[in-house]
N, C-alpha and C positions, 0 to 999 in steps of 0.2 A: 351353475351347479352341476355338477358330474352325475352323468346319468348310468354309466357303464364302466366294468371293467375289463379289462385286459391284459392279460397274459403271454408278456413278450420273452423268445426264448434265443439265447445268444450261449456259446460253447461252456458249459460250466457257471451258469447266470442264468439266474429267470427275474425280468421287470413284472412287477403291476401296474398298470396304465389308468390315469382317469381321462373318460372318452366322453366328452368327445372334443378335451383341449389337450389330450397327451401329455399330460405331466407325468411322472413316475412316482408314486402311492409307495412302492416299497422294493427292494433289492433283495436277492435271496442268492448264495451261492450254491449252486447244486452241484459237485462234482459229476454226478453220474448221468448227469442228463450231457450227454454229448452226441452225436452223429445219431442214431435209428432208434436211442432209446428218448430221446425226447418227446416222443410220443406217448410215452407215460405219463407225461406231463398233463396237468387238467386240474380245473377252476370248476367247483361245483356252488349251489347258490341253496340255498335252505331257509327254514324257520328260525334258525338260529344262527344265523352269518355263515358267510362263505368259509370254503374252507380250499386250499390249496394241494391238491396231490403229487408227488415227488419223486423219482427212484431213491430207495435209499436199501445201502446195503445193513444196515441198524435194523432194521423193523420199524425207522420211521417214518410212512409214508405219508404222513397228515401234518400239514400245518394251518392252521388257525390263521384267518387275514383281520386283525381287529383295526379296521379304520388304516394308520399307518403302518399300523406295527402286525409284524409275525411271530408268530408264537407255536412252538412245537409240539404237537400231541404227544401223551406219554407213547414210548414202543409197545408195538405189541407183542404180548409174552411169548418165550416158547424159543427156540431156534432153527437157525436156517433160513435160507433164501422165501421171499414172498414177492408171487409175482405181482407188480405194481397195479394191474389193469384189474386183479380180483380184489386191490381197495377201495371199496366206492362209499363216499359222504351221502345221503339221502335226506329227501327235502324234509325232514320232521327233524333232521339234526343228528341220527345215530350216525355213528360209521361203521362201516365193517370191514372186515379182513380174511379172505377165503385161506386158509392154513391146511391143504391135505383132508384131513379128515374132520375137521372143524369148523367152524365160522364163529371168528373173535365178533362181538358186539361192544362197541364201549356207547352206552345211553346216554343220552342229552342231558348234562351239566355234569357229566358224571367224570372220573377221574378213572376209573378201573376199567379193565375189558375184563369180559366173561366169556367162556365160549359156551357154543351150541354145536351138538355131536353129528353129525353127519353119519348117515346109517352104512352099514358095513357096504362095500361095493358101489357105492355113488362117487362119481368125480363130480364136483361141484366148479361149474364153471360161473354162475354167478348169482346174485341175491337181491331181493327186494321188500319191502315193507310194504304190506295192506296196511288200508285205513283203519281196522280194526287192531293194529300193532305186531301180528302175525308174521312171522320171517319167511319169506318162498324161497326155495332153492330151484337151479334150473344144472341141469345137467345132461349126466350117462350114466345108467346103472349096467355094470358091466360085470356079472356073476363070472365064475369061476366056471369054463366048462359051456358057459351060453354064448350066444351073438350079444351082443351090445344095445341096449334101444336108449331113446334120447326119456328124459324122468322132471318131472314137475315134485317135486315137495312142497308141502306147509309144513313147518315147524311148529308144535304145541306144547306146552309144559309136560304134557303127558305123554311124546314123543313124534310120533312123526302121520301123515297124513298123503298118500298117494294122490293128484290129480288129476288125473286124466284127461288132456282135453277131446272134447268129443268133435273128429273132423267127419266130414262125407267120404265114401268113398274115393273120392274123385279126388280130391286134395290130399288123401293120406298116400294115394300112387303116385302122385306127381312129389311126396318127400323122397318117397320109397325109391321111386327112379332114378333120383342122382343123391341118396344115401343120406339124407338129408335127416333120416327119420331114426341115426343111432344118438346122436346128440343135441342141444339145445345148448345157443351161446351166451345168448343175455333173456333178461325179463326184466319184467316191470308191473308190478301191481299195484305203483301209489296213484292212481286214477284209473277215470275209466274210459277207452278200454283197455283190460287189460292187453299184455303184449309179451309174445316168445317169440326170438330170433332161431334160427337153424342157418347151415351153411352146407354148399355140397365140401364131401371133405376131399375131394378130387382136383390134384391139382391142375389138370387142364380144365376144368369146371367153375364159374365163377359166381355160381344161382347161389340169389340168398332168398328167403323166404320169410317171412313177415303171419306170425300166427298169433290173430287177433281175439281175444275174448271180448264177445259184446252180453248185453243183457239176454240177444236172442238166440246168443250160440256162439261159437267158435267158427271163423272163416278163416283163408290163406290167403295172401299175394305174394305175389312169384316175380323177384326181381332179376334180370337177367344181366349177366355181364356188370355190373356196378353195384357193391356192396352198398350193403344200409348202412350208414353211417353215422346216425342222431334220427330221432325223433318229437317230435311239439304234439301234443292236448292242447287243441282250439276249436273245440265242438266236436272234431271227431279226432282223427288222425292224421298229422303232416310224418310222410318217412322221407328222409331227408336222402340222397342216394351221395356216394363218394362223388361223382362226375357229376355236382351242382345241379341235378335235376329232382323235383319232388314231386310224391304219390299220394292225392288228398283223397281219405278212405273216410265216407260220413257214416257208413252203417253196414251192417250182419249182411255179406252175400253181396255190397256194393261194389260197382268193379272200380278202382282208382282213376281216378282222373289227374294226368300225367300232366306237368308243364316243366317246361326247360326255363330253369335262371340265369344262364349262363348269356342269354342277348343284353338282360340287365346289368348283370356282372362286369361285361367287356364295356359296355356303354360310360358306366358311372369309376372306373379303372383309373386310376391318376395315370397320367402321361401315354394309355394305351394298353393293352395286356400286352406282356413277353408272347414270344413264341410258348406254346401249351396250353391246355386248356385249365380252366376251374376246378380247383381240388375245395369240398366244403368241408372243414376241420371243426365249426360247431354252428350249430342253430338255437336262437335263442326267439321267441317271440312272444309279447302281449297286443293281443287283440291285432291292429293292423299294423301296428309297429316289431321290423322284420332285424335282427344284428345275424351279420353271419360272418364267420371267419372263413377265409377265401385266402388258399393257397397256387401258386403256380409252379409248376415243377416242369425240369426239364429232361434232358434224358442220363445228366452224368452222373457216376456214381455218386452212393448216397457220402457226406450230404452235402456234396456240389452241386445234387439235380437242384435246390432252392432256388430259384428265378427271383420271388417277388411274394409277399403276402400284403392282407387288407382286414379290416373291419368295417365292411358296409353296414349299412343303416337304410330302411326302408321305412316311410310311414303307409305304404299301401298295398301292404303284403307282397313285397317282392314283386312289384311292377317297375319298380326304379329304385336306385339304391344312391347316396350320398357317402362320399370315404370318409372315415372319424377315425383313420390309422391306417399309414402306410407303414412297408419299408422292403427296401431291395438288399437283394446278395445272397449267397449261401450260407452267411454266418451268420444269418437272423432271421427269427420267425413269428407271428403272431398267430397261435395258436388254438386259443380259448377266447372268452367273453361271456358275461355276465352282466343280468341288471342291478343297477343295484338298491332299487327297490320289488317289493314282492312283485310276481305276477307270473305268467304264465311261463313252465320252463322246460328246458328238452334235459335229457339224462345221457 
């Protein structure tokens, strides 16, 4: 019985894979997924089935994976370009679609999108749903005439609700220091804890920051030279870093305890790794059972740099890993991955 999917992506072509025999579930033609925008590409896993995200020059960046078949979400309304990375499916089933001064919602079983107004002077760079149904926005509120600072929203019928997370002095100098503290990239509030990303916005700078809400406060971790990449809810916090190394955070003020995956990665590799290291393109885990998609990159332009990708399998938290999907070349890539039954999931 197929216990995973996958997300295989070829010039103008995206496969669904069942993992871990590899057959192909379903064929989609994407024109616009070609060379550095395939990365838009993404397999999200919900209360209400997976759903497939796309570039599309339409407004349509959602398709529905029903068993074999694909199915297109209506467009969403409005005109003009929508960047693909601000559409995200979330695990209660809504989707959203960040539009300039908006954020479309189309509800679970629902056919229509609505929007929600985004207050004058916020750039919204991305959204998430509390347990309580609540929409968060995470951004820049960037007035006319002021400096910039990075802005938490709740969204309420009644309109809008400031959050401010409260850091220590000591955590809000170390945003402050490399600039970190005009904007916020992603969030997450459908579990706990919650979670704000930040980035220095400097390009010889490569600090991302990790700003955690626990029950007992708000703390930071400071990631250096390798972006966050994915994150997993499994008692506390796994952040998943681009250079296949993760930061397991169990509580308010604890300091992460750092392990490199990459001796596991190269170990369990069909036929060897290429020349380059482990690129981690998604993390998916329940309890001790570990899928990670694992790219290797080389140095030629993009996208010649492709070497080789994988979809590992761990059952003991990424101590050892077992392959349930290769493939080599620059004109293929497995990207995504998904369980596909409920359980514990990364965003």
């Amino acid at each position: 019985m197929p216990q995973a999917l996958a997300l295989e992506w070829s010039a103008g072509t995206v496969r669904l894979r069942a993992l871990p025999h590899g057959e192909t579930v379903a064929t989609l033609a994407v024109p616009g997924a070609v060379g550095v925008s395939r990365i838009d590409l993404a397999l999200f896993a919900g209360t209400e089935g997976r759903v497939l995200r796309v570039p599309s020059a339409t407004r349509e960046p959602f398709v529905r994976v029903l068993g074999d078949a694909l199915e297109p979400v209506p467009p969403v309304p409005g005109e003009g370009h929508l960047s693909t990375t601000a559409c995200r499916a979330h695990t209660g089933g809504m989707l959203t679609a960040i539009d300039r001064d908006k954020v479309w919602v189309l509800g679970r079983g629902s056919s229509t999108w609505s929007a929600r107004a985004v207050p004058a002077g916020v750039v919204a760079r991305d959204v998430s749903f509390a347990s309580d149904g609540s929409l968060w926005v995470a951004g820049r509120f960037h007035p006319a005439g002021a400096p910039p600072a990075a802005v938490l929203l709740r969204l309420t019928e009644k309109g809008h609700e400031v959050v401010s997370p409260s850091l220590s002095a000591k955590d809000a100098r170390r945003l402050a220091k490399r600039g970190a503290h005009e904007d916020y990239c992603r969030v997450d509030v459908e579990g706990t804890p919650g979670l704000l990303t930040a980035s220095s916005p400097w390009m010889e700078d490569s600090t991302d920051f990790a700003i955690i809400g626990w029950d007992a406060g708000w703390s930071v971790v400071t990631v250096y030279e390798e972006p966050i990449w994915t994150w997993v809810r499994d008692g506390g916090l796994d952040l998943y870093e681009w250079g296949a190394q993760r930061r397991l955070v169990t509580g308010h003020g604890e300091p992460p305890r750092v392990e490199d995956l990459r001796p596991a990665i190269r170990a369990a590799w069909p036929g060897g790794v290429p020349s380059g290291g482990p690129i981690i393109r998604a993390a998916r885990q329940r309890g001790h059972d570990l899928l990670l998609a694992v790219s290797i990159y080389g140095r030629e332009p993009v996208p010649r740099h492709i070497l080789a990708s994988a979809v590992l399998h761990s059952t003991d938290d990424g101590r050892s890993f077992q392959p349930w999907a290769h493939v080599t070349g620059h004109e293929v890539e497995l990207l995504d991955v998904v369980w596909l039954e409920p359980g514990v999931t990364a965003t």
